[in-house]
N, C-alpha and C positions, 0 to 999 in steps of 0.2 A: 656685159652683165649676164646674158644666157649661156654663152660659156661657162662662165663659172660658176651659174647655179648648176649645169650640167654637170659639172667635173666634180664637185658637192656631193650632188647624189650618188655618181658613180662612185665616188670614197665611200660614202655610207651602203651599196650597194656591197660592196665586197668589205670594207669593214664590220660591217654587223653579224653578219656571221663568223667571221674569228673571234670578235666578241664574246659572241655567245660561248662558242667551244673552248675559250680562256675560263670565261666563266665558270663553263661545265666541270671543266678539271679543279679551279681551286676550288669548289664545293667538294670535291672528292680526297680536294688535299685537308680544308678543313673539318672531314669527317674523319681523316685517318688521324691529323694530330688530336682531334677531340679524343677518339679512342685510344693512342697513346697516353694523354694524360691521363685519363680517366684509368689505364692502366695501374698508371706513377703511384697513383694514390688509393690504390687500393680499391678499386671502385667498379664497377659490371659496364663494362662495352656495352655499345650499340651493337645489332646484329650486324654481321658483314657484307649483307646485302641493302644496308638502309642506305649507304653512302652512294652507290650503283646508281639505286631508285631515283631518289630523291634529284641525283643531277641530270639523269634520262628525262626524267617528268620536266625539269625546269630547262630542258634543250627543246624538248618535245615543243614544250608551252611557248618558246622564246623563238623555235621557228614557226611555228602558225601566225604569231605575231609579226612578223615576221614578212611573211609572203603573204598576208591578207595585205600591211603596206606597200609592200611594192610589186606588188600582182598584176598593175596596172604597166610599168615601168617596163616588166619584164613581157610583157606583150605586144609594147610597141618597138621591140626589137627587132632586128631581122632572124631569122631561123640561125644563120652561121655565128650571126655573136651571142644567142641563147644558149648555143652548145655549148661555145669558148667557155663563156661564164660559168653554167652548169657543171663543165668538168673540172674548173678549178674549184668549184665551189666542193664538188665529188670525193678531188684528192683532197682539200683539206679537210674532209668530213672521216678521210677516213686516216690522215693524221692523228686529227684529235682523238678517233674512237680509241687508236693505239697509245696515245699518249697518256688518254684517261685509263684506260684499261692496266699502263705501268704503274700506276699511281695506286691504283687502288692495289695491284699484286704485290706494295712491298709491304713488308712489316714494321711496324712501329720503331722509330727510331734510328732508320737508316737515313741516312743526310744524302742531299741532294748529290754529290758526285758518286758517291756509294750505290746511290741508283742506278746513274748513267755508264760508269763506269766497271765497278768489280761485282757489284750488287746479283744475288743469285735471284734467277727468276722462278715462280713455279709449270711445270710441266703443260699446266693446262694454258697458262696466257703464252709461252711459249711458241705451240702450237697454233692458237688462235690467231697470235698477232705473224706469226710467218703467214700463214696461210692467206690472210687477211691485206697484209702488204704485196705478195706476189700477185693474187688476183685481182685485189684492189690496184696496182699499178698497172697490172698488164690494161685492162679495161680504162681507166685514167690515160692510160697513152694513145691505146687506137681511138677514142672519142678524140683527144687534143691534137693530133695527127690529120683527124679528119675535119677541125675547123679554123686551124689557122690559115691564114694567109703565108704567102713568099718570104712578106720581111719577118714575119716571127720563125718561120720554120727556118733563113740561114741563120738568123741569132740561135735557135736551139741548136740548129746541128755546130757550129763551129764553138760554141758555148758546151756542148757534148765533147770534140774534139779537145780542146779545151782542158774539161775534167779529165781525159783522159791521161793527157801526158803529165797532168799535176800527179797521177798515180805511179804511170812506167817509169819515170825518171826517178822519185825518191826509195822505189819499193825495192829494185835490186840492192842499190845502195847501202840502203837501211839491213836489207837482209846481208848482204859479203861481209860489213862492218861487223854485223852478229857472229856470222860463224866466225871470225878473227877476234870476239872477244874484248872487241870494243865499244859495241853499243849494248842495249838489250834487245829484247825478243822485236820483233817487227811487229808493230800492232796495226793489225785487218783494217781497224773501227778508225783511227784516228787515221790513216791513209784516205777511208771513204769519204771522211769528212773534213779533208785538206779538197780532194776534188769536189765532192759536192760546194765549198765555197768558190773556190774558182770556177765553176760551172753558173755559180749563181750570179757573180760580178761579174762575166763575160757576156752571161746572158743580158741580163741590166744595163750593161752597157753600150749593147748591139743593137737591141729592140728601142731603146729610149732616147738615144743621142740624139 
């Protein structure tokens, strides 16, 4: 039974903060469809900054809530699995900033592959969210580098390896069959994220078994 009140908490420990940052974002999706609508019919938008606010305030408020509850929990941890936790909690903090940040950069009316996919971004989140992902990862990696243990660090690196060859193998391929006229252009993005899946199910697989 303490087992499982343990394993409890640690789901609500790393649950509740993706929570929130789901949260955060469909406040930003329901601010842009309000304004769309509100478009449809002829009718004056909210400022373009209320949708921002409004979901920063209610992340802000929902982490103080937040670590005032498990303030206690995270202090009786060791030092090495405060860090673990911290920096996953870190990259997904800086996931969700970029993932709110595309939601709020698109304009009214573009559907959800249209975002992901051919949807044009503007200059400014551009910038911000490159800059943002490189240094938000590089710092995300040397913290998780520096608190894992043996068995996660071979599940990441052969889970790396892994991604890797999910890329060398189909990317010539894909590109010879292009210039011969038989596929179309070789797409970067959906390469990345054939290895990013196999990088994630190897990992999962390695670390958990």
């Amino acid at each position: 039974m303490k087992n499982d009140v343990g394993r409890a908490r640690g789901v609500a420990l790393i649950g509740w903060p993706i929570a929130i940052i789901i949260g955060s974002t469909m406040l930003l999706g329901g601010f842009a469809g309000y304004n769309k609508a509100t478009l449809d019919n002829g009718g004056t938008p909210l400022s373009a900054w209320a949708g921002p606010l409004v979901a920063l305030g209610f992340g802000i408020l929902a982490f103080a809530a937040y670590f005032r509850r498990y303030a206690t929990t995270w202090q009786g941890w060791s030092p090495r699995k405060r860090r673990y936790w911290f920096t996953l909690g870190f990259c997904t903090v800086i996931g969700g900033v970029v993932g709110a940040g595309l939601v709020a950069d698109q304009p009214g009316g573009r559907d959800l592959t249209e975002t992901l996919v051919s949807g044009s971004l503007s200059v400014g989140f551009a910038i911000g969210a490159s800059l943002l992902w490189v240094v938000g990862l590089t710092i995300g990696m040397i913290l998780y580098h520096r608190s894992i243990d043996d068995h996660e660090e071979r599940a990441w690196l052969w889970a790396g390896v892994a991604g890797w060859y999910a890329f060398i193998f189909p990317a010539p391929v894909w590109w010879t069959l292009h210039r011969a006229g038989l596929a179309p252009p070789a797409d970067a993005m959906l390469l990345f994220f054939l290895s990013l899946v196999v990088n994630c199910i190897v990992y999962l697989w390695l670390k958990f078994r």
